[in-house]
MIFI-712976 format. One record per residue (C-alpha): x, y negated, z negated; residue number from 1; residue in one letter. Coordinates in nm, 2 decimals. Layout:
c1,c2,c3,i,aa
X,Y,Z,NUM,A
...
//
This chain:
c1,c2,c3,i,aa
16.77,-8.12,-9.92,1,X
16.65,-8.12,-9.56,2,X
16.62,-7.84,-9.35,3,X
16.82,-7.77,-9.03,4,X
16.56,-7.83,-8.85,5,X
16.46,-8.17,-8.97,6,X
16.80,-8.28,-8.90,7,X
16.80,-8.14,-8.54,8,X
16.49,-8.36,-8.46,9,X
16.60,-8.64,-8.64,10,X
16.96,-8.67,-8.43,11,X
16.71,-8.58,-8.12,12,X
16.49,-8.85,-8.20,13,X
16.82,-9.08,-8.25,14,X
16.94,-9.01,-7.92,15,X
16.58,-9.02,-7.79,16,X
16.56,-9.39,-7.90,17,X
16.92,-9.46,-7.80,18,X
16.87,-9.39,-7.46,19,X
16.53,-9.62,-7.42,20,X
16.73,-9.92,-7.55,21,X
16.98,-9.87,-7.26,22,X
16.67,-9.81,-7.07,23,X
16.54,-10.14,-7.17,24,X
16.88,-10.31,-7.14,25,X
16.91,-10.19,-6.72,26,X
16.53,-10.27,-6.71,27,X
16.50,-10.63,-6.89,28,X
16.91,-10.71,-6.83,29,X
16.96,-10.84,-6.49,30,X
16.64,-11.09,-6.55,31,X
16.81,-11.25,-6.85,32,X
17.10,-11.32,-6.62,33,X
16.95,-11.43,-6.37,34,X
16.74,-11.66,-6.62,35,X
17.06,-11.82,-6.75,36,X
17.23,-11.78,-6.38,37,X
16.94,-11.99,-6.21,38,X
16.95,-12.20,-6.53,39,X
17.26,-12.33,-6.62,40,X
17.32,-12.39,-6.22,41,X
17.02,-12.60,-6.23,42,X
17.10,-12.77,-6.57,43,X
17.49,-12.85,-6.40,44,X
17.42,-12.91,-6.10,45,X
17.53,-13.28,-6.13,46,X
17.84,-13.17,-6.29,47,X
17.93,-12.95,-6.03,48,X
17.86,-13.15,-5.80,49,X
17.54,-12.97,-5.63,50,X
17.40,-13.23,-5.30,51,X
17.10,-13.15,-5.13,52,X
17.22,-12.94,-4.86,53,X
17.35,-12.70,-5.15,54,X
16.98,-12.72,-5.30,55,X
16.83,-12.58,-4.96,56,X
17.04,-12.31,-5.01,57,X
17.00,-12.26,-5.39,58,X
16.60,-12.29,-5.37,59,X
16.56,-12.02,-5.13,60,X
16.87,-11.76,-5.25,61,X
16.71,-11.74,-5.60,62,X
16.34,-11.71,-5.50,63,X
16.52,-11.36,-5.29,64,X
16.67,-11.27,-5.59,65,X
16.33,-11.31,-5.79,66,X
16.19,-11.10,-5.49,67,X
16.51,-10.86,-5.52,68,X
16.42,-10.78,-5.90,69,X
16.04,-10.74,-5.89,70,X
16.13,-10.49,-5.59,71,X
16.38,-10.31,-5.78,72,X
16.18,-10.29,-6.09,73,X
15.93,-10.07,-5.93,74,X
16.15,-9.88,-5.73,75,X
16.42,-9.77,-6.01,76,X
16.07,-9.53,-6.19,77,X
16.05,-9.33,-5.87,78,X
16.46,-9.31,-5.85,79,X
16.66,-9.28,-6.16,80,X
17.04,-9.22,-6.09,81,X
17.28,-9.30,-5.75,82,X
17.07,-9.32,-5.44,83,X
17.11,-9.52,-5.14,84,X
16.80,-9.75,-5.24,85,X
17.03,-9.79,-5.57,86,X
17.35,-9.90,-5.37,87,X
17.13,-10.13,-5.15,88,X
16.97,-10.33,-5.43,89,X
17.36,-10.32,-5.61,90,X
17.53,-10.44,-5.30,91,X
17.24,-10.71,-5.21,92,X
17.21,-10.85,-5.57,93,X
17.64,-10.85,-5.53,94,X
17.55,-11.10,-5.23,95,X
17.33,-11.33,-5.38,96,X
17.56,-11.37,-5.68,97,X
17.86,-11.47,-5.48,98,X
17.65,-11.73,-5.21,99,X
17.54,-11.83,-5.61,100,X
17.84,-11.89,-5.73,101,X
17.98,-12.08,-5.47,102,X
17.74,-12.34,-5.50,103,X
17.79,-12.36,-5.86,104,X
18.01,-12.13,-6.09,105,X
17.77,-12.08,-6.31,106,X
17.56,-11.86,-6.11,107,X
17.82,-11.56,-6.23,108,X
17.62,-11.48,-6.46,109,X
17.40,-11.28,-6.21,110,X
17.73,-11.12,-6.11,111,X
17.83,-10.97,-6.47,112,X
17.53,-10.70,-6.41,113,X
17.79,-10.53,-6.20,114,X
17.96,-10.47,-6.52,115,X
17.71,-10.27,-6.69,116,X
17.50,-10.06,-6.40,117,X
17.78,-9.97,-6.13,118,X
17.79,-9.60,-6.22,119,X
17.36,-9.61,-6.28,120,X
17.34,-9.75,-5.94,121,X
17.64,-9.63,-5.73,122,X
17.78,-9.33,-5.59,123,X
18.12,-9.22,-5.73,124,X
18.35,-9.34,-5.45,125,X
18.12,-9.65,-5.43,126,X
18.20,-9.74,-5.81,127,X
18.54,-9.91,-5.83,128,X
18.45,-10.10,-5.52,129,X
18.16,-10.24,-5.69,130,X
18.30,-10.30,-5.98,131,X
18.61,-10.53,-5.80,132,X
18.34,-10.73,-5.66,133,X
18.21,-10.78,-5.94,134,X
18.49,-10.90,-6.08,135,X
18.63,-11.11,-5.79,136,X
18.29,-11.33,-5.86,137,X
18.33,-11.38,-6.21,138,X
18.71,-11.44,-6.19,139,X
18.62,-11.68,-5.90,140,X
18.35,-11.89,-6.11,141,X
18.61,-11.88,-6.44,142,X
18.91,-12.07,-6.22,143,X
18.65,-12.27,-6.13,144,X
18.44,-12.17,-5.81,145,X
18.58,-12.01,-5.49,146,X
18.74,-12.07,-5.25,147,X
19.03,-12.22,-5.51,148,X
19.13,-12.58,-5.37,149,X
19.54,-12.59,-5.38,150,X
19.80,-12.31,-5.45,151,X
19.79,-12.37,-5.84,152,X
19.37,-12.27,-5.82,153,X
19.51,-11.94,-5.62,154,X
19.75,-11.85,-5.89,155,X
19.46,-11.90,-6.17,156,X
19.20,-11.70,-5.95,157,X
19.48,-11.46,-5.92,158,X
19.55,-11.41,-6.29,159,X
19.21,-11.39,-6.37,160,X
19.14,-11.14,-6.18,161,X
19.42,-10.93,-6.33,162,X
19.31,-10.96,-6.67,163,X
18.95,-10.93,-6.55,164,X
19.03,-10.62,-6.40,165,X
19.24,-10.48,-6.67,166,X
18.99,-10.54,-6.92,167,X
18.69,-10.40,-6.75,168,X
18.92,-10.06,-6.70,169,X
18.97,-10.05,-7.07,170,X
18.61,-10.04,-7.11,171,X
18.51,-9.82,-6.85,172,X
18.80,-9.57,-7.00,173,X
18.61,-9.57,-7.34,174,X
18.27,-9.51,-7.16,175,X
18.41,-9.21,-7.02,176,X
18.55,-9.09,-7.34,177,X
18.20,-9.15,-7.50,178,X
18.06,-8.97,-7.21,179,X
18.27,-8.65,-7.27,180,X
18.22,-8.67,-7.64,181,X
17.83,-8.70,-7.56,182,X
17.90,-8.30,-7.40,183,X
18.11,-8.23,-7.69,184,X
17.83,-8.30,-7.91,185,X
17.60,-8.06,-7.82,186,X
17.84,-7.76,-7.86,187,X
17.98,-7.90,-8.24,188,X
17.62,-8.04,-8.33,189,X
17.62,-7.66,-8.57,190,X
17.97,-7.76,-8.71,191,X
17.88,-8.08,-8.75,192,X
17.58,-8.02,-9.01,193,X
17.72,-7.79,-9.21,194,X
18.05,-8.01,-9.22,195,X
17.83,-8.33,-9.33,196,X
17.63,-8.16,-9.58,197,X
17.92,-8.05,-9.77,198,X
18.09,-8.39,-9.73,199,X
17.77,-8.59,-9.89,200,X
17.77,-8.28,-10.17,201,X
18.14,-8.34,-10.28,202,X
18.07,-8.70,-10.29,203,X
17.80,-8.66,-10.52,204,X
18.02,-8.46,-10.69,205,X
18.33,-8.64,-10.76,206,X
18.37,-8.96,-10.63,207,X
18.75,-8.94,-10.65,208,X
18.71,-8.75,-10.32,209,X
18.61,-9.06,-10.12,210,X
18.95,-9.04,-9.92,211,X
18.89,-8.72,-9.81,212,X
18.53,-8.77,-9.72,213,X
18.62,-9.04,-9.52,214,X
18.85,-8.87,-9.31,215,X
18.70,-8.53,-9.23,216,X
18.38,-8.76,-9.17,217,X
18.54,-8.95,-8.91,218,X
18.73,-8.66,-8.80,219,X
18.39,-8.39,-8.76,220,X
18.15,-8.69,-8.64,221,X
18.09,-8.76,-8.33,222,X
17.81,-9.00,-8.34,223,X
18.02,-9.16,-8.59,224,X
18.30,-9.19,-8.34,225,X
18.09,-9.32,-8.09,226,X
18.00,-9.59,-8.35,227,X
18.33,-9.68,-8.45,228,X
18.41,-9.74,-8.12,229,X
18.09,-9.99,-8.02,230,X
18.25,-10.14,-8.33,231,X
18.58,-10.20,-8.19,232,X
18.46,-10.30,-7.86,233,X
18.23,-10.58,-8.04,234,X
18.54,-10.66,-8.25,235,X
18.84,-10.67,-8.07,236,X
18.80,-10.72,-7.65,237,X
18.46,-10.89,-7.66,238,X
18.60,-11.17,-7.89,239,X
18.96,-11.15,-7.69,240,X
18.72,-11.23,-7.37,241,X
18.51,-11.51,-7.55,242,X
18.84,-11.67,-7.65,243,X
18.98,-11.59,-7.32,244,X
18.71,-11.79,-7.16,245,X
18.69,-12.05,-7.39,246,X
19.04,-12.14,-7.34,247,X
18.98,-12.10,-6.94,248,X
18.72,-12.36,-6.95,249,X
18.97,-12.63,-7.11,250,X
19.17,-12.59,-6.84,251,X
18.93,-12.65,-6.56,252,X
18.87,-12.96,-6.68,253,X
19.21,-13.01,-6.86,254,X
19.35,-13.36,-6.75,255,X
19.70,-13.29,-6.71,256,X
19.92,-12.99,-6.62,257,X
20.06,-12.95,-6.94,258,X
19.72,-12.92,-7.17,259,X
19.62,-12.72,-6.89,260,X
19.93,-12.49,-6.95,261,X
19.89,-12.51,-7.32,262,X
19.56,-12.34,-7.31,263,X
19.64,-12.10,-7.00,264,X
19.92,-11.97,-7.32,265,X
19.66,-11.95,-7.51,266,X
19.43,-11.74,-7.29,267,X
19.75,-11.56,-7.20,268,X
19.85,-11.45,-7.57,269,X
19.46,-11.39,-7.66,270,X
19.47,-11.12,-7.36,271,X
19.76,-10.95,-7.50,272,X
19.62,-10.93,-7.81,273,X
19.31,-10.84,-7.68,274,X
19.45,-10.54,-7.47,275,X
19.71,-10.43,-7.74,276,X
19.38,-10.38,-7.98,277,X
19.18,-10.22,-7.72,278,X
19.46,-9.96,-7.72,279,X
19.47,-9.91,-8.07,280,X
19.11,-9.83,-8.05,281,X
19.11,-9.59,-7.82,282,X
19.40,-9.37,-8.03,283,X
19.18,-9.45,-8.33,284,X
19.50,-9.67,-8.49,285,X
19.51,-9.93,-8.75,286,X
19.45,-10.31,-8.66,287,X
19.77,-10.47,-8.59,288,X
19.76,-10.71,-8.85,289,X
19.79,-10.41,-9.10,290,X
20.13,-10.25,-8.93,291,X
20.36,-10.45,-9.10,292,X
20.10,-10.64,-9.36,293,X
19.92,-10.57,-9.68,294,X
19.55,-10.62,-9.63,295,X
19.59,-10.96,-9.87,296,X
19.88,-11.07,-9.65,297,X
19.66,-11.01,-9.32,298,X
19.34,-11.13,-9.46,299,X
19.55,-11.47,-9.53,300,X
19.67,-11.49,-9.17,301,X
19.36,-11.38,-9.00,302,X
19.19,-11.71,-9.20,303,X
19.48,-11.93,-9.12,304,X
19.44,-11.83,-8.77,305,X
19.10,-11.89,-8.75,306,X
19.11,-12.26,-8.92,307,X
19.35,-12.38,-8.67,308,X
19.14,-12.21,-8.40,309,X
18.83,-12.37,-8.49,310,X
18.90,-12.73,-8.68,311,X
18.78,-12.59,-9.01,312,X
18.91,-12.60,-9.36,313,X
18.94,-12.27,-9.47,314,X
19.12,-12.10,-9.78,315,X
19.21,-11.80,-9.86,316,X
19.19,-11.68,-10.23,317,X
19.33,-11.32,-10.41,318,X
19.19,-11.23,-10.74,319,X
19.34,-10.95,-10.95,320,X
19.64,-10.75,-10.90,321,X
19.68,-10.63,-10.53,322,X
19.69,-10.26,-10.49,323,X
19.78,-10.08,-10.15,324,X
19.45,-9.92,-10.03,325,X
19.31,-9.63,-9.85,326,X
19.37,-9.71,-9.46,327,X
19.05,-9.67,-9.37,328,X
18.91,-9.91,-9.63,329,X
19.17,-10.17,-9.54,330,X
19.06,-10.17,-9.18,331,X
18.69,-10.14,-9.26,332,X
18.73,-10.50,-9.51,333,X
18.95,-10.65,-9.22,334,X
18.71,-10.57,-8.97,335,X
18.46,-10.71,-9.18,336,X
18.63,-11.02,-9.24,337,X
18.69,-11.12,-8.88,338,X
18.35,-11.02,-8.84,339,X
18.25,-11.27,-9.03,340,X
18.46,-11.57,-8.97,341,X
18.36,-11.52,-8.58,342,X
17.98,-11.54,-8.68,343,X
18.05,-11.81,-8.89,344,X
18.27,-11.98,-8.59,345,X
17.96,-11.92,-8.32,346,X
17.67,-12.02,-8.53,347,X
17.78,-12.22,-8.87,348,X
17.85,-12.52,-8.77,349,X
18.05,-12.51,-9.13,350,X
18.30,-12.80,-9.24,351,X
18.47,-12.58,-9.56,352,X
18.47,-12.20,-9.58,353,X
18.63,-11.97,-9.82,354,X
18.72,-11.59,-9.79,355,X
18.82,-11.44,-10.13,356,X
18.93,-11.08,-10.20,357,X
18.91,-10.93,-10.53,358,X
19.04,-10.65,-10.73,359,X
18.87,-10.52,-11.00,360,X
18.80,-10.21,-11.20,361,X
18.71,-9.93,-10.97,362,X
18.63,-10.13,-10.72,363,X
18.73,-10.43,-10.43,364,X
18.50,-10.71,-10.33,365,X
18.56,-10.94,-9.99,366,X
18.39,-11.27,-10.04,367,X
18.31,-11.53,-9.73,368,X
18.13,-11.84,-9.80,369,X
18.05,-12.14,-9.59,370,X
17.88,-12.49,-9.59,371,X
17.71,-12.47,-9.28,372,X
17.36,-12.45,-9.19,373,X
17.26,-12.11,-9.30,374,X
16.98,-11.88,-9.20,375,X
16.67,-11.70,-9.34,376,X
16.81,-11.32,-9.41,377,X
16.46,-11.21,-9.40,378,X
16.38,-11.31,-9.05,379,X
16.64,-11.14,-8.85,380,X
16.51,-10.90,-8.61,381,X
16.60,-10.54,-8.75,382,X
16.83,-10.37,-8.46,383,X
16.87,-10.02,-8.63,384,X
17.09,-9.78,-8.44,385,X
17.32,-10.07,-8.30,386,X
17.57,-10.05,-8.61,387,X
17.91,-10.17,-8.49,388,X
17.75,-10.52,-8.40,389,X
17.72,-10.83,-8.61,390,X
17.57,-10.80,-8.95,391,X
17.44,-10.48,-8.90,392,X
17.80,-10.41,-8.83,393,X
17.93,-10.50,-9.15,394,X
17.66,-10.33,-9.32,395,X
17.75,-9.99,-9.14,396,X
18.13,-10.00,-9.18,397,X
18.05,-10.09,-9.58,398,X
17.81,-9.78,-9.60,399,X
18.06,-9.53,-9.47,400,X
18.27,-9.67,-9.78,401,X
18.06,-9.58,-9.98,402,X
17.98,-9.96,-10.01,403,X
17.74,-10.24,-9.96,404,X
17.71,-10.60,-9.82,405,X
17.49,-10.83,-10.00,406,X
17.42,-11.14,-9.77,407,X
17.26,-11.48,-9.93,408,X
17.16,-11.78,-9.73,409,X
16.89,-12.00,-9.65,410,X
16.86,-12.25,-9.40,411,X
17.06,-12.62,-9.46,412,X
17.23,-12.38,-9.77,413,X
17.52,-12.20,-9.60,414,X
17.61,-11.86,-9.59,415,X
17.70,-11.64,-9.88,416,X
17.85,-11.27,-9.71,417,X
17.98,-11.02,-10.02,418,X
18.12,-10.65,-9.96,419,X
18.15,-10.42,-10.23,420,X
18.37,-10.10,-10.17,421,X
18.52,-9.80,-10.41,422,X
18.87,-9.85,-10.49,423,X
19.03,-9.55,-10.35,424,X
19.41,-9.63,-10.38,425,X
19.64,-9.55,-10.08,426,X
19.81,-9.24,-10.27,427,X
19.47,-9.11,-10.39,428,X
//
């Protein structure tokens, strides 16, 4: 049993290493976009149309941004936090990103930093402004570059931005919250430790207290909140906003009004979906597909869904005689499945997959299998503390279950993803 003491500096040194990731991110971040910015502008610039008068402008605008960066990245050591030199170097790289993107849309990229380092950078009042911008420019480069040409391009600019906007107030509502729970923590961080040690002692216990650990868990962590959070973040409006824009970019190149329409539904419904989950997170509620669903029923959908999204043939099997499940463990394996089928959507490049959920004797198993080109397990980079986010993900919602994922694949093999979980009945 470890002391007090050696927990103390363990969730110091947590934090410790927490905070120089998100060091590292605002350090290494806005270089990476820029990369990709200067990149894919270069890459396009026959698609978009790019002549030579917009290369004399181009050339120049990202050798200052080059300049902008290496200033920036000597002057942010000496002054850490809101300071005018901070707003300068905000509003300046704002500039460049917008002349950017108006020679070719895919110069945004620059422009998303906005999104991450307003408050770092900027003074309170300063921060809504500067976050607008921000998204004016990426609004602007998803309807296809700025100014729009007709009254149809204003509209889509216009609704863009809404949903821009609206999105990136969701998230900066749950940074807030993490922020305040951050303050919280160090008040409960006594409560907390004594709470968690006699959770994990009446699990080892009796297992037939899982349901109870679960909740006062979720209920007494904070860190763990913070988690679940990142989690649904990753889960729900990150892959709402990749569909969003996938859809978005169909219709700039759409060659009538009506497919054009048919996608801007698309992006439309994806939004809703996208902000109705985002609220459910927030209150710490159920996925919607679980409201009026068993988890067999959703799991079903969720695959049909996915198949008519992405071209592939993919079934849905139930094994075993359904049972109604703890809430929390129908969420977790939900979670876990679209997890999944939106890792095997991005990377796969899978003809045939198969999601199969089992019930068996004292315990449930979720199943996803694929045909596509696999991976070496082994080789991924290890990216401890970042639970909530891709495999790591699925490995951290399994482990508060009490669970484990087992992953099997090998390159040109496919992927083989199973999650083991107690079988803690709804009633139990």
């Amino acid at each position: 049993m470890t002391t007090r003491t050696e927990r103390g500096t363990a969730a110091a040194e947590a934090a410790r290493k927490v905070e120089e990731r998100w060091a590292n991110f605002h350090r290494y971040g806005p270089w990476g976009l820029l990369g990709v910015g200067i990149g894919l502008s270069a890459a396009t610039a026959d698609v978009t149309g790019m002549d030579r008068t917009d290369w004399y402008v181009f050339v120049p605008l990202s050798a200052a941004a080059v300049v902008l960066q290496l200033w920036w990245g000597r002057a942010m050591r000496t002054r850490p936090g809101p300071t005018r030199a901070g707003a300068c170097y905000y509003w300046i790289r704002w500039a460049l990103s917008f002349v950017g993107s108006l020679i070719n849309p895919f110069y945004v990229f620059y422009a998303a930093c906005g999104y991450f380092d307003s408050e770092r950078l900027l003074s309170r009042r300063q921060v809504r402004p500067g976050v607008f911008a921000a998204v004016v420019v990426v609004a602007g480069s998803q309807s296809g570059g700025l100014p729009p040409e007709n009254a149809a391009g204003w509209a889509l600019f216009g609704g863009l931005l809404a949903v821009n906007s609206v999105l990136v107030g969701f998230m900066g509502q749950i940074n807030h919250k993490e922020q305040e729970q951050a303050r919280v923590q160090i008040e409960t961080i006594g409560e907390l430790e004594r709470t968690n040690a006699a959770l994990q002692q009446a699990m080892d216990e009796n297992a037939q207290l899982h349901a109870q650990l679960l909740v006062q868990a979720r209920e007494a962590g904070v860190a763990d909140e913070r988690r679940r959070l990142a989690a649904e973040i990753h889960d729900t409006i990150a892959q709402g906003l990749t569909g969003i824009i996938a859809q978005l970019q169909v219709v700039a190149n759409a060659p009538t009004l009506a497919v054009a329409r048919e996608h801007l539904d698309r992006a439309s419904a994806l939004a809703r979906h996208s902000l109705g989950e985002a609220r459910r997170s927030v209150h710490n509620l159920s996925p919607a597909a679980l409201a009026d669903a068993t988890l067999a029923e959703a799991l079903k959908k969720t695959v049909a869904e996915w198949a008519g999204r992405t071209g592939v043939r993919a079934e849905f099997t139930l094994t075993g005689t359904a049972e109604p499940l703890h809430d929390e463990i129908e969420a977790s394996l939900l979670r876990i499945a679209e997890e999944a089928l939106s890792n095997a959507a991005r990377h796969a490049h899978a003809t045939r997959l198969g999601v199969t959920l089992s019930f068996m004797a004292g315990e449930v198993t979720l199943d996803v299998r694929d045909d596509g080109r696999g991976f070496d397990p082994i080789a991924l980079p290890a990216r401890t503390g970042t639970a909530g986010f891709g495999l790591d993900g699925m490995r951290a919602r399994a482990e508060r279950l009490a669970g484990d994922v087992t992953i099997e694949s090998e390159p040109g093999g496919g992927t083989a993803i199973s999650v083991r979980v107690p079988l803690v009945r709804h009633d139990d």
